[in-house]
C-alpha positions as a Markdown table, in Angstrom:
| # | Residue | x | y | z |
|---|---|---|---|---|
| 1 | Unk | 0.0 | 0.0 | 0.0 |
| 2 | Unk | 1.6 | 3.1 | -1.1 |
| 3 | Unk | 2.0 | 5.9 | 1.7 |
| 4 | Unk | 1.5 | 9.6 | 1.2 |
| 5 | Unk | 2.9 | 12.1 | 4.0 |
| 6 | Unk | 0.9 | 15.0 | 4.4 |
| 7 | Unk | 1.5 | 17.7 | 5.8 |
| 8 | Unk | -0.6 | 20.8 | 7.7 |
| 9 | Unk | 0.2 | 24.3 | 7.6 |
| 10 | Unk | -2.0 | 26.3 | 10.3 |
| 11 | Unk | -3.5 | 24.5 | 13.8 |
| 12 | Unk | -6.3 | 26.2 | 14.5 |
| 13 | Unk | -9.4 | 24.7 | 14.6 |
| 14 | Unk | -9.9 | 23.5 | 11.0 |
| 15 | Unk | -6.1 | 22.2 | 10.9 |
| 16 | Unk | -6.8 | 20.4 | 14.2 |
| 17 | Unk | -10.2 | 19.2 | 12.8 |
| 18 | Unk | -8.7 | 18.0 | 9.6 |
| 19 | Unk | -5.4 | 16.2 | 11.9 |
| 20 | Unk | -8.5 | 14.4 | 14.1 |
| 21 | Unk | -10.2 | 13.0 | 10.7 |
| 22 | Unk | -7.2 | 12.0 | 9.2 |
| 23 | Unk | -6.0 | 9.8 | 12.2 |
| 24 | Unk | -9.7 | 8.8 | 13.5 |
| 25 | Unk | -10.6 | 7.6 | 9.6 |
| 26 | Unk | -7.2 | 6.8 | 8.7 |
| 27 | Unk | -8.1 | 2.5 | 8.4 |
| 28 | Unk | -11.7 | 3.6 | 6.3 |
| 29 | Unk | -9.7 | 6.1 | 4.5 |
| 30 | Unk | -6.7 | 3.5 | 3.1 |
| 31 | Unk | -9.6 | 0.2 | 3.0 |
| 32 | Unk | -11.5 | 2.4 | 0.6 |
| 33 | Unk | -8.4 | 3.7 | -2.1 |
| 34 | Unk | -5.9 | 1.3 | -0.7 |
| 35 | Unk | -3.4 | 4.5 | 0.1 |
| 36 | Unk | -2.1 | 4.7 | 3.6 |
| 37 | Unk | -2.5 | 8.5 | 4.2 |
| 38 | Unk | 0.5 | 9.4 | 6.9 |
| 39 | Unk | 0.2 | 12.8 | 8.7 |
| 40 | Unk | 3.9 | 13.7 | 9.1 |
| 41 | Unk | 4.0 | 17.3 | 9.8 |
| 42 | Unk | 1.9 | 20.0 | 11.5 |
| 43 | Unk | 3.6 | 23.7 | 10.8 |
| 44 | Unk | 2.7 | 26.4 | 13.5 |
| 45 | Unk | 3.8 | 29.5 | 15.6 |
| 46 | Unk | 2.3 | 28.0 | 18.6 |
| 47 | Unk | 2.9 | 24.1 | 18.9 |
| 48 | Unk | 2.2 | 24.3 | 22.6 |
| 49 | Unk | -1.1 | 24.8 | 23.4 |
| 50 | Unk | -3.7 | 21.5 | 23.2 |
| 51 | Unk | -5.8 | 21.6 | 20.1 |
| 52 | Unk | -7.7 | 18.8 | 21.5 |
| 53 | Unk | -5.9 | 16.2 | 19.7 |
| 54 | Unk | -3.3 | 13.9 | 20.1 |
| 55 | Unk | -0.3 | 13.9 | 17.5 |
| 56 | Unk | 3.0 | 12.6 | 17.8 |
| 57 | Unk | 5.6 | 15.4 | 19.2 |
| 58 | Unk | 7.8 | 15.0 | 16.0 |
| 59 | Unk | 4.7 | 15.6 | 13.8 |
| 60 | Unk | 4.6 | 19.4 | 15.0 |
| 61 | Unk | 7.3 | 21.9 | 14.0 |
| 62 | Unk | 7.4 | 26.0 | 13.6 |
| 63 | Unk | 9.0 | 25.7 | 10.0 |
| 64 | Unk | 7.2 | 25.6 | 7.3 |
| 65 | Unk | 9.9 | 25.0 | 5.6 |
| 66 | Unk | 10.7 | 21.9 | 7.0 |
| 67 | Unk | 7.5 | 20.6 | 6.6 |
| 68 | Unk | 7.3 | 21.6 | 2.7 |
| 69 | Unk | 10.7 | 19.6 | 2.0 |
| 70 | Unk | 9.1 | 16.2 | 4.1 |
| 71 | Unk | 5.4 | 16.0 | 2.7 |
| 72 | Unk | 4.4 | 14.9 | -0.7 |
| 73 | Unk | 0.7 | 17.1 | 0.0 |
| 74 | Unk | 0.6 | 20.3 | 1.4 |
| 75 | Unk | -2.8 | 21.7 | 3.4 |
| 76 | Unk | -2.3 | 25.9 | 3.8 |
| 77 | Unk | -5.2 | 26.3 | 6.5 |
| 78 | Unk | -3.8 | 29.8 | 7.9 |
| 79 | Unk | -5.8 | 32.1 | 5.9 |
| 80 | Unk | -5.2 | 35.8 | 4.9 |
| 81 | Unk | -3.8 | 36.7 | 1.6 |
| 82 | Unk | -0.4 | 37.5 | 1.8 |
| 83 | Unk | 1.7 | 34.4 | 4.2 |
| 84 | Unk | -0.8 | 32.2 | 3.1 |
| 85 | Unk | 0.0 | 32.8 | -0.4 |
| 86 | Unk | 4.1 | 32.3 | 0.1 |
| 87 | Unk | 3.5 | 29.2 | 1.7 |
| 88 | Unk | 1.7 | 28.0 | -1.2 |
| 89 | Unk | 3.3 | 29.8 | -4.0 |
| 90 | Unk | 7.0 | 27.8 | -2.0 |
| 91 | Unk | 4.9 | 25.0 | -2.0 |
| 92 | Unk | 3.6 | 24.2 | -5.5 |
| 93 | Unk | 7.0 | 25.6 | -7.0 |
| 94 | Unk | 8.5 | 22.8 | -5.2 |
| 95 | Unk | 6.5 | 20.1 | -6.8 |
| 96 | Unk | 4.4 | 19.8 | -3.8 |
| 97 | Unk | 0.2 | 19.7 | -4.3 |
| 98 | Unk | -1.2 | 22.0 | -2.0 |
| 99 | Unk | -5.1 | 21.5 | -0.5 |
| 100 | Unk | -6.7 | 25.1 | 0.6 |
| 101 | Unk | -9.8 | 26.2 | 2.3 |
| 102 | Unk | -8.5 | 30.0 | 1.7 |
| 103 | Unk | -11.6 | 31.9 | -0.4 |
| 104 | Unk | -10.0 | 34.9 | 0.0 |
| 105 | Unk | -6.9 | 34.2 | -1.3 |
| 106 | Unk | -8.6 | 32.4 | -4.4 |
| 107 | Unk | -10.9 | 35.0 | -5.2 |
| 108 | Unk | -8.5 | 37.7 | -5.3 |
| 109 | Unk | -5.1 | 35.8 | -6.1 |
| 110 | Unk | -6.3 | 32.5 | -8.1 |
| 111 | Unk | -5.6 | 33.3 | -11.4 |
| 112 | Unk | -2.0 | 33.9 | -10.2 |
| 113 | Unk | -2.1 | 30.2 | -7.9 |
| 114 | Unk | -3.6 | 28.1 | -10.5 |
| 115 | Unk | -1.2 | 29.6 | -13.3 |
| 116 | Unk | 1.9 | 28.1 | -10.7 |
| 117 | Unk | 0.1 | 25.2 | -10.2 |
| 118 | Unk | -0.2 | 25.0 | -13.8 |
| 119 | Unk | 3.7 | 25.4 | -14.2 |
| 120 | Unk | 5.2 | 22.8 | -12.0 |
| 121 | Unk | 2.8 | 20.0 | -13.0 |
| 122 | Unk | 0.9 | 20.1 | -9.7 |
| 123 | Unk | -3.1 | 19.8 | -8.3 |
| 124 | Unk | -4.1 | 22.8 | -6.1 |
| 125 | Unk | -7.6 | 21.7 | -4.4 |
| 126 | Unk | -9.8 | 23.8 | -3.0 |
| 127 | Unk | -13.3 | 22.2 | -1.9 |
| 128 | Unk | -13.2 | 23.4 | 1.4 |
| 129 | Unk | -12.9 | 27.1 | 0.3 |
| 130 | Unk | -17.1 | 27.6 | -0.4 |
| 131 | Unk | -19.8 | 26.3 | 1.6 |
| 132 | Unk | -17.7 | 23.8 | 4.1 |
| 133 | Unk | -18.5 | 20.1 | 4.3 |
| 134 | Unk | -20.8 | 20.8 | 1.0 |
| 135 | Unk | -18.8 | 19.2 | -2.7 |
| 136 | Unk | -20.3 | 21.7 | -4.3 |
| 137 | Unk | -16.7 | 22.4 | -6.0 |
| 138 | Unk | -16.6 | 18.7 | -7.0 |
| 139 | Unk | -19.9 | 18.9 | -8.4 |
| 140 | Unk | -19.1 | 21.8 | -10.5 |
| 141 | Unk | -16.0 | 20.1 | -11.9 |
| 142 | Unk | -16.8 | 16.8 | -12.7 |
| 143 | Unk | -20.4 | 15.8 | -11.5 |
| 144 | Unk | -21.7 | 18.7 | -13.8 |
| 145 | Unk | -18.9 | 19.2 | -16.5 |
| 146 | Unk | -21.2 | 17.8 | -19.4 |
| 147 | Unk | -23.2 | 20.8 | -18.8 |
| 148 | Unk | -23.3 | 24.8 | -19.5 |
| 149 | Unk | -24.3 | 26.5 | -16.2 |
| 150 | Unk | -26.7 | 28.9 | -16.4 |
| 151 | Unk | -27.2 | 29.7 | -13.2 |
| 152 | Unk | -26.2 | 29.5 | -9.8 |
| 153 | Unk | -28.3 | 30.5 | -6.8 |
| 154 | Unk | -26.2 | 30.1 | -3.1 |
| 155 | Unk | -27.1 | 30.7 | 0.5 |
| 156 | Unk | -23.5 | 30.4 | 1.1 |
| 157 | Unk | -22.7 | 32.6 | 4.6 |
| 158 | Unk | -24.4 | 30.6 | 7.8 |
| 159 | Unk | -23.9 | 34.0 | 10.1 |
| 160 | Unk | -26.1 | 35.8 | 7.4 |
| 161 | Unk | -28.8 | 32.9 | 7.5 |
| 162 | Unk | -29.1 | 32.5 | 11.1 |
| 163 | Unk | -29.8 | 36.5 | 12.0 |
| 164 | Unk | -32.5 | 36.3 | 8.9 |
| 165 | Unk | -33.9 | 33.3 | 10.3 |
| 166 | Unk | -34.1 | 34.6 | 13.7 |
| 167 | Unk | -35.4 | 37.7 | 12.9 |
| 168 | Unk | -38.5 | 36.0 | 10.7 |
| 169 | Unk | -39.2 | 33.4 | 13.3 |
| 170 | Unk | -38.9 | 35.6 | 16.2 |
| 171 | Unk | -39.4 | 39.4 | 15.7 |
| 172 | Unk | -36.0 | 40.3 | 17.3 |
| 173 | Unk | -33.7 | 43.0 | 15.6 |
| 174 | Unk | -30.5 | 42.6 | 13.6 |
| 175 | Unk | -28.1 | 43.8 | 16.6 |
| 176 | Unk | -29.6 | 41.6 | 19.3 |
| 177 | Unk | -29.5 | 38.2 | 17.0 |
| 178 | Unk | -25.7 | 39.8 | 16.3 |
| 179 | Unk | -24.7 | 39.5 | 19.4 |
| 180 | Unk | -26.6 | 36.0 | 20.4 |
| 181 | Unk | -24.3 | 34.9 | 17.1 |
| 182 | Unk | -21.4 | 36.0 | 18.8 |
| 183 | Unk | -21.7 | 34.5 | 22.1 |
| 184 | Unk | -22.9 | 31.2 | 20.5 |
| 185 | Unk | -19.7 | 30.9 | 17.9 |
| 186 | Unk | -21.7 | 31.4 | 14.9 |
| 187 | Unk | -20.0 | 35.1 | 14.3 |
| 188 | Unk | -16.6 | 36.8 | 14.7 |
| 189 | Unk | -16.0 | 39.5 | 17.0 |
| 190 | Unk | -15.6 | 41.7 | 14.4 |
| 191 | Unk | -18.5 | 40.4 | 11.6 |
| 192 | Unk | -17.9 | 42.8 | 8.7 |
| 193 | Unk | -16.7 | 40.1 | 6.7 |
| 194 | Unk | -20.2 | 37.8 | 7.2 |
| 195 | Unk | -22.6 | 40.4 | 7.8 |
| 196 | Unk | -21.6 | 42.8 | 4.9 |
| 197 | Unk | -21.7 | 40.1 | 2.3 |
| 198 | Unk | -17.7 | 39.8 | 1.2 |
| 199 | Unk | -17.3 | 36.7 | 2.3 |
| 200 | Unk | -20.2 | 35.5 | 0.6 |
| 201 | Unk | -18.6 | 37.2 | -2.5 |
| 202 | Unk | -15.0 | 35.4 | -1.9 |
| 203 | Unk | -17.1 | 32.2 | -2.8 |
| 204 | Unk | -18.9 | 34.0 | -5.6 |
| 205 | Unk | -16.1 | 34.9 | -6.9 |
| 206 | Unk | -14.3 | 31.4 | -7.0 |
| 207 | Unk | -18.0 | 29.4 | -8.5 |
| 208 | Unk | -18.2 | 32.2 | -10.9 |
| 209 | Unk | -14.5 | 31.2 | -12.2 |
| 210 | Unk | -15.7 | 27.4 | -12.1 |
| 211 | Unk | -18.7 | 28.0 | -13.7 |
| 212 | Unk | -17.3 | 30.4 | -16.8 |
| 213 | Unk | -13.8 | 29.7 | -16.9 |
| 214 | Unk | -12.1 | 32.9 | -16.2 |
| 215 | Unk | -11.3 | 34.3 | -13.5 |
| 216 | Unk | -12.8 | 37.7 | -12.3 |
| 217 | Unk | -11.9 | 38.7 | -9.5 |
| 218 | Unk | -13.7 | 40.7 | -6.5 |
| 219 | Unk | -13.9 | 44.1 | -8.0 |
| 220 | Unk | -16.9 | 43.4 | -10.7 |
| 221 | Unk | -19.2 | 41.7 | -8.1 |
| 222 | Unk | -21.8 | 43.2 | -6.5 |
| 223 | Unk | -22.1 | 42.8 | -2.9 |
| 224 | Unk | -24.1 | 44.2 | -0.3 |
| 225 | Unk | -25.0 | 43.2 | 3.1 |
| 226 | Unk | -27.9 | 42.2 | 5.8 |
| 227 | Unk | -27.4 | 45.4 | 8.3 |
| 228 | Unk | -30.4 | 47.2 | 6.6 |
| 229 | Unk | -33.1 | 45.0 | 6.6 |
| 230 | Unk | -35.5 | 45.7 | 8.9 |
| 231 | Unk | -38.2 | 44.0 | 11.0 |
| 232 | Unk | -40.7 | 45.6 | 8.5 |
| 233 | Unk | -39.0 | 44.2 | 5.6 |
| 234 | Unk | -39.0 | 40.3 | 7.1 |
| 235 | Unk | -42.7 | 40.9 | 8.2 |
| 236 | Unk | -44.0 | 42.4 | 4.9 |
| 237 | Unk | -41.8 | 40.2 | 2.5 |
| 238 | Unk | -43.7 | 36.9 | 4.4 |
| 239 | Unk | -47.1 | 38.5 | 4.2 |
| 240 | Unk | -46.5 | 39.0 | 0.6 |
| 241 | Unk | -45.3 | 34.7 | 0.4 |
| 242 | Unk | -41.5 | 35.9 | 0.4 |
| 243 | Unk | -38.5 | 34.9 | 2.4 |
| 244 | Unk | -35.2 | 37.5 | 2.3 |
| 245 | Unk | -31.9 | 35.8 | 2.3 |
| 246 | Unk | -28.7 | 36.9 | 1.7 |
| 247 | Unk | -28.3 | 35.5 | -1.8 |
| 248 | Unk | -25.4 | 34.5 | -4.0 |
| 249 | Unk | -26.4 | 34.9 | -7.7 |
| 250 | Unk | -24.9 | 34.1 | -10.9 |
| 251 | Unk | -26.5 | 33.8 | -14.2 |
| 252 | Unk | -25.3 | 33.8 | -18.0 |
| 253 | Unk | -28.6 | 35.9 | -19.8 |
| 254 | Unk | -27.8 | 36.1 | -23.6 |
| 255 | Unk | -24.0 | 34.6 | -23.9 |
| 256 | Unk | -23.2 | 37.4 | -20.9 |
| 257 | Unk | -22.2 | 36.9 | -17.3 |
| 258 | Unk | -23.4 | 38.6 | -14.0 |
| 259 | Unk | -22.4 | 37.7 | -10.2 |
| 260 | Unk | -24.0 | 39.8 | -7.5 |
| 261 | Unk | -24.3 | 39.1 | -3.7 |
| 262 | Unk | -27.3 | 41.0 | -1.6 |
| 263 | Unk | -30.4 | 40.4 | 0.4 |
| 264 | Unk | -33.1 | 39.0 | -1.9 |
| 265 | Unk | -36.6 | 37.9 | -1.4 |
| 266 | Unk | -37.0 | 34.8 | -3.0 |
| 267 | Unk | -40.5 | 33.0 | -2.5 |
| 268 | Unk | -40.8 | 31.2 | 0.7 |
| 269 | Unk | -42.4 | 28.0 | -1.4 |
| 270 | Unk | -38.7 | 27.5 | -2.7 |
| 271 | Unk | -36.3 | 25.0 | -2.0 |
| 272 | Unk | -33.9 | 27.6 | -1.1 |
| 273 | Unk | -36.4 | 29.7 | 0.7 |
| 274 | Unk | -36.7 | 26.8 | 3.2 |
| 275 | Unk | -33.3 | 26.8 | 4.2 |
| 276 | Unk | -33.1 | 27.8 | 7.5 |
| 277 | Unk | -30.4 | 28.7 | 10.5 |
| 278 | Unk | -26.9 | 28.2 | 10.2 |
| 279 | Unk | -27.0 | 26.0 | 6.6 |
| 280 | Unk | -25.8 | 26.5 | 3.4 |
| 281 | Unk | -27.4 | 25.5 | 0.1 |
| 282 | Unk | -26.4 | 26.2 | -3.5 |
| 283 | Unk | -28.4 | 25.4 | -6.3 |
| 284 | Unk | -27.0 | 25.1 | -9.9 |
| 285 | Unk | -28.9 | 24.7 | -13.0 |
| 286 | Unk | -27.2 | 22.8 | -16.1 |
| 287 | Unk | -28.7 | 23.2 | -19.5 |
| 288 | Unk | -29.3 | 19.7 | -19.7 |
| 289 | Unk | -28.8 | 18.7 | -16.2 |
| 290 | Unk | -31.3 | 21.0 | -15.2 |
| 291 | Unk | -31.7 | 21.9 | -10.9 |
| 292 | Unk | -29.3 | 20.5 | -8.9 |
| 293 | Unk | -28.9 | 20.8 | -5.0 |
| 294 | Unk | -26.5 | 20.7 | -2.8 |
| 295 | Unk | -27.4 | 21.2 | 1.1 |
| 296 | Unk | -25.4 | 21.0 | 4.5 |
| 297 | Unk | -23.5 | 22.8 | 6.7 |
| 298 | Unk | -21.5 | 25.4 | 5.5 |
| 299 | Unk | -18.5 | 26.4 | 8.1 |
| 300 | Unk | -17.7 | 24.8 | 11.2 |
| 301 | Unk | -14.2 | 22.8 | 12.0 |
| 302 | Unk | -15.9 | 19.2 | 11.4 |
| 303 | Unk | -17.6 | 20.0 | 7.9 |
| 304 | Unk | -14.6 | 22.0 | 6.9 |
| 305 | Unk | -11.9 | 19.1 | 7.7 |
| 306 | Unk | -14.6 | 16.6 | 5.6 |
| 307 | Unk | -13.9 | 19.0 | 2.6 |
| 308 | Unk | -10.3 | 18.9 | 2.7 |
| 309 | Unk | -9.5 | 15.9 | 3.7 |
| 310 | Unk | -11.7 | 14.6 | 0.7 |
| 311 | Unk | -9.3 | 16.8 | -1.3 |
| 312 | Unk | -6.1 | 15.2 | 0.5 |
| 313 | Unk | -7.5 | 11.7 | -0.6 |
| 314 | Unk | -8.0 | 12.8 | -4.3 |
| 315 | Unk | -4.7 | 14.2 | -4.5 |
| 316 | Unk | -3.5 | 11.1 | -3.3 |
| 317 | Unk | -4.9 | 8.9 | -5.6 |
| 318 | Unk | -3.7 | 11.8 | -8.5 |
| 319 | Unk | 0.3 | 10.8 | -6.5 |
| 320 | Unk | -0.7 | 6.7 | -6.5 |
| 321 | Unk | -1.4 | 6.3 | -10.1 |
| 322 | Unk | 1.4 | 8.6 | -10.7 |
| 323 | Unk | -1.1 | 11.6 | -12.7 |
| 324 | Unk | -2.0 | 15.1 | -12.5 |
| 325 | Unk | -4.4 | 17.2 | -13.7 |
| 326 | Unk | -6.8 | 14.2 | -14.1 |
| 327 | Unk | -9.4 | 16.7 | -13.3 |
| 328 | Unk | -8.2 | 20.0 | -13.8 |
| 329 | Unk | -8.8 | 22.0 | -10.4 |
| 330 | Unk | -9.6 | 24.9 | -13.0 |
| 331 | Unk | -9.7 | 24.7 | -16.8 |
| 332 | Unk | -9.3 | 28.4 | -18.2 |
| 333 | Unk | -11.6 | 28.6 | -21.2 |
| 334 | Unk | -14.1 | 31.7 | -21.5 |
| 335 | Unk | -17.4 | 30.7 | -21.9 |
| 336 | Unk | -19.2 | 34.2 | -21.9 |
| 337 | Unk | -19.1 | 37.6 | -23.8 |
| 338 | Unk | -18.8 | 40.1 | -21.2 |
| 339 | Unk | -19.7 | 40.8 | -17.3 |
| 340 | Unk | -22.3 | 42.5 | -17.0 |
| 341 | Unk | -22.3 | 45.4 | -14.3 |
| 342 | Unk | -24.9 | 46.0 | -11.9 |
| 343 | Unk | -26.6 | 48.5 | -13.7 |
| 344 | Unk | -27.3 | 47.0 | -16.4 |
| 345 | Unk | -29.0 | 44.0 | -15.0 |
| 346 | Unk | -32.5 | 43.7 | -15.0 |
| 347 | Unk | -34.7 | 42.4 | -12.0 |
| 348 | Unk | -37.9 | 42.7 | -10.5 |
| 349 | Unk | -37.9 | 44.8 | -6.8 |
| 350 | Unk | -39.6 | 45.3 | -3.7 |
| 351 | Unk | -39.2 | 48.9 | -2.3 |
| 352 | Unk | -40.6 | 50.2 | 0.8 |
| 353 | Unk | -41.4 | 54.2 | 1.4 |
| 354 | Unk | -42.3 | 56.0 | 4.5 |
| 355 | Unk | -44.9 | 58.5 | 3.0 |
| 356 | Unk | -47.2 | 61.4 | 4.1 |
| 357 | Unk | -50.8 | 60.4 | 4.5 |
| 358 | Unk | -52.5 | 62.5 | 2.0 |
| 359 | Unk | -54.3 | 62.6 | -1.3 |
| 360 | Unk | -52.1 | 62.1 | -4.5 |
| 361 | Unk | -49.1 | 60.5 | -3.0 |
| 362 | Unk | -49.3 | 57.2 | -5.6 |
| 363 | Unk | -49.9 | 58.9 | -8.2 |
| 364 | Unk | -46.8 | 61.1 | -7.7 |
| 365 | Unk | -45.0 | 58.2 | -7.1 |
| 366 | Unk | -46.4 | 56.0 | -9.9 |
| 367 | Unk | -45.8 | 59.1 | -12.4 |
| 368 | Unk | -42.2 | 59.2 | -11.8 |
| 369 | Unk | -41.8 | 54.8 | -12.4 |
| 370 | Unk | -44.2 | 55.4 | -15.5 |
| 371 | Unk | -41.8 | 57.8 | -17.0 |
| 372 | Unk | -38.5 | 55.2 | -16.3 |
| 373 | Unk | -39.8 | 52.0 | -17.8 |
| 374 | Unk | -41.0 | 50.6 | -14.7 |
| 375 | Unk | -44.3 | 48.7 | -14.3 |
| 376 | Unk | -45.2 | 48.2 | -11.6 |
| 377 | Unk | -46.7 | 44.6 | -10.1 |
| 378 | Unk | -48.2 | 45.4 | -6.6 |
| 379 | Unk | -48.9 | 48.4 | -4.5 |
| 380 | Unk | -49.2 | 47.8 | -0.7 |
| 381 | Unk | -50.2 | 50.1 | 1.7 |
| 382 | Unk | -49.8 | 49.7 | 5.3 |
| 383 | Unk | -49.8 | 52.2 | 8.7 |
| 384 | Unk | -47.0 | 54.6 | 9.4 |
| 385 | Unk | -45.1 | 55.5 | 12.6 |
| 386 | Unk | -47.7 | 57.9 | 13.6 |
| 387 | Unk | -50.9 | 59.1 | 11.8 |
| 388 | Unk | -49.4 | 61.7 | 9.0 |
| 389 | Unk | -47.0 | 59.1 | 7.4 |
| 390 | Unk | -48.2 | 55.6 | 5.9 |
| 391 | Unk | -45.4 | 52.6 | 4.6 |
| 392 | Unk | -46.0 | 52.0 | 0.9 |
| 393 | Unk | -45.0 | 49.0 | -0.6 |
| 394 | Unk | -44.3 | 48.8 | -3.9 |
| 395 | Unk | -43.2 | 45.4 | -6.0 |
| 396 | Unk | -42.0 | 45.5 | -9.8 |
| 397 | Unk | -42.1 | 43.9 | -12.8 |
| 398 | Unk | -38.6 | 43.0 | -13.7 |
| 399 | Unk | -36.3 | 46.2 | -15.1 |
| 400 | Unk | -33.3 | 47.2 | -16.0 |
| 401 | Unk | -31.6 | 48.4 | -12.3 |
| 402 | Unk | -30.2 | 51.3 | -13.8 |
| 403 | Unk | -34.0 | 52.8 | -14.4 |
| 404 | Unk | -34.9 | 51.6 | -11.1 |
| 405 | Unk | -32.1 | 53.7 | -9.2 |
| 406 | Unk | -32.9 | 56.9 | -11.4 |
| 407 | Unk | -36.4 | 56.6 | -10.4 |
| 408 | Unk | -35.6 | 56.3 | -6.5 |
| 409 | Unk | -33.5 | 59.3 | -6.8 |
| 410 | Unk | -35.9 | 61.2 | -7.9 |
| 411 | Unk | -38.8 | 59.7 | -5.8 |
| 412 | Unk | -36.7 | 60.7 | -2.5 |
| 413 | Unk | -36.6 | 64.1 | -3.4 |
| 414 | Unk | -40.6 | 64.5 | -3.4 |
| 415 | Unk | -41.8 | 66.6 | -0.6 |
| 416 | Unk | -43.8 | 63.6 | 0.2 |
| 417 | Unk | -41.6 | 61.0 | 1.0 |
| 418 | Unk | -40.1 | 61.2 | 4.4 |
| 419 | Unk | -37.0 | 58.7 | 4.5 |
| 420 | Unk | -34.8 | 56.9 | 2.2 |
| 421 | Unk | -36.3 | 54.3 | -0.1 |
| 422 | Unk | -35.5 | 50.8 | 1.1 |
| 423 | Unk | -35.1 | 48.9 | -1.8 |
| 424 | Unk | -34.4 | 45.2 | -1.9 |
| 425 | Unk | -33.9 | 42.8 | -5.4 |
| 426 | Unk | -36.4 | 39.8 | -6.1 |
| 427 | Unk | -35.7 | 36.7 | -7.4 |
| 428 | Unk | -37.9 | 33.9 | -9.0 |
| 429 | Unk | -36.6 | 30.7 | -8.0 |
């Protein structure tokens, strides 16, 4: 039985998760591709304190180094973009394959990693890096690869899904679920990074690439968090048979490409609309595939170590059989015209207005959407803060968001309307 040394960069708690799997499922592992996976080093500042696992003192060292000259598989699981990214720029340029759970550093650097990878011959895997213990990666590369994607819908940011969730189910504001997040483990101190939508858009960014074959980047997405939505909006999106979720979106409409991340009311009759607390789900549509699912936790140290220790084994059977690139981790190979920006892509709305109570006041407001293209599919009115002001609530049919945001401009600057427009993208899924 051949054996494969592998080696982990980064014990924290997804390195010590995927060090627990690989020696607790180490005899299912090897019965099951008949290759003995070894785990020979574990690289880290701080080799002292007790991860909660048991390794071998010789397994742990503080040079990387070291442990990039002894491993045949490399596992980068410190994150950030810039040490991260020497460790496994040293690491592929030294023959070595290299397993990452790093979004970040694949959305904004992967062109760069894959085109190393590319040059020494060697598999860079990277399931782990979008919605955790979920192959959704996998799928995208091989289970769906006869197909053309044309779209791809993701609740991808469990933080996110839980503070919606709470806030439909229970009536309780954005900063008080916030801070029950906190406390439980299910956000970060500081939650810019879940609550504001990039980290959602780090994955967006990397199944976009997948899906079209090119990279983009993070500057042409879209992205825009959960802090605004409001009681009122939860309440009057599920009276109306809508859910709002912070949603991953990617489409190709007419040989073009988009890829936006923002809250979106999606109906709560959906497959997606019934996911619920801290779970991911991501569902992508083949053209002759057609829906396709893919549920389960999306973070956590357990469901993170599945993902890359699957990768680990898939490398090693690449190292047994003496092959690489079987299945490229990334094939370059545009399959769209252009990216379509923001502006120019066209969706159906919901917007919410805090307007006086008097005669007129719709048709003011429907004038103005009349004379931008937009028709309009419902009008909801409902009671104000105090008796001179109502909430209107108004729902689109789909248009061009470029008319939609000249519209609200000038609809904020009536005399009538009291605050700014909340305004809030709907999808039919």
């Amino acid at each position: 039985m051949k054996e494969i040394k592998v080696g982990i960069i980064g014990f924290g708690t997804v390195g010590a998760g995927v060090a627990d799997c690989l020696l607790k499922n180490a005899d299912v592992i090897s019965k099951r591709t008949e290759v003995c996976l070894k785990l020979a080093k574990i690289a880290d500042l701080d080799i002292v304190t007790d991860r909660g696992v048991v390794v071998p003192k010789e397994v742990l060292t503080t040079s990387v180094e070291e442990l990039i000259k002894e491993v045949d598989i490399v596992v980068e699981l410190v994150g950030g973009t810039t040490i991260a990214k020497k460790f496994i720029l040293d690491s592929l340029n030294a023959g070595k394959p290299v397993i990452t759970a790093n979004k970040a550093l694949l959305a904004e650097h992967g062109e760069e990693l894959f085109a190393a990878a590319e040059k020494s011959s060697v598999d860079i895997y990277y399931e782990a890096s979008v919605a955790g213990g979920i192959p959704v990666i996998k799928a995208l590369r091989e289970g769906l690869s006869a197909n053309r994607i044309e779209r791809i819908y993701g609740i991808m940011n469990g933080t996110c899904n839980y503070i919606l969730t709470r806030m439909e189910n229970e009536g309780i504001g954005f900063e008080t679920i916030l801070k029950d997040a906190q406390e439980l483990g299910y956000a970060e101190a500081e939650p810019s990074l879940d609550v504001d939508g990039v980290d959602t858009a780090h994955k967006t960014a990397i199944l976009t690439a997948l899906a079209y074959g090119e990279w983009i980047g993070m500057e042409p997405i879209c992205v825009e968090g959960i802090r605004d939505i409001t009681l009122d909006d939860i309440k009057i999106a599920d009276e109306m048979g809508y859910r709002i979720k912070l949603l991953a979106i990617m489409k190709q409409v007419e040989g073009n490409i988009q890829a936006r991340v923002h809250p979106t009311l999606i109906p709560k009759s959906s497959l997606l609309g019934n996911v619920s607390g801290v779970f991911n789900a991501v569902m992508i549509t083949g053209d002759v595939v057609d829906d396709t699912l893919y549920y389960g936790k999306g973070a956590g140290r357990d469901a993170t170590a599945s993902a890359v220790v699957a990768d680990i084994v898939d490398v090693a059977l690449n190292l047994k059989h003496n092959c690489v690139h079987r299945v490229p981790a990334f094939r370059v190979g545009k399959q769209f015209n252009k990216f379509n920006s923001i502006s120019e892509i066209e969706t159906e709305f919901y917007i919410r207005l805090s307007v006086e109570d008097k005669p007129g006041v719709i048709a003011e407001i429907s004038e103005i959407l009349s004379l931008n293209n937009i028709s309009i599919s419902s009008f909801v009115q409902k009671d104000g803060d105090d008796d001179t002001r109502k909430k209107l609530v108004i729902l689109t049919h789909s248009v061009q968001e470029e008319y939609l945001r000249n519209a609200i401009v000038k609809i904020e600057k009536l005399s009538i309307v009291n605050d700014k427009a909340q305004v809030i993208r709907i999808e039919q899924i």
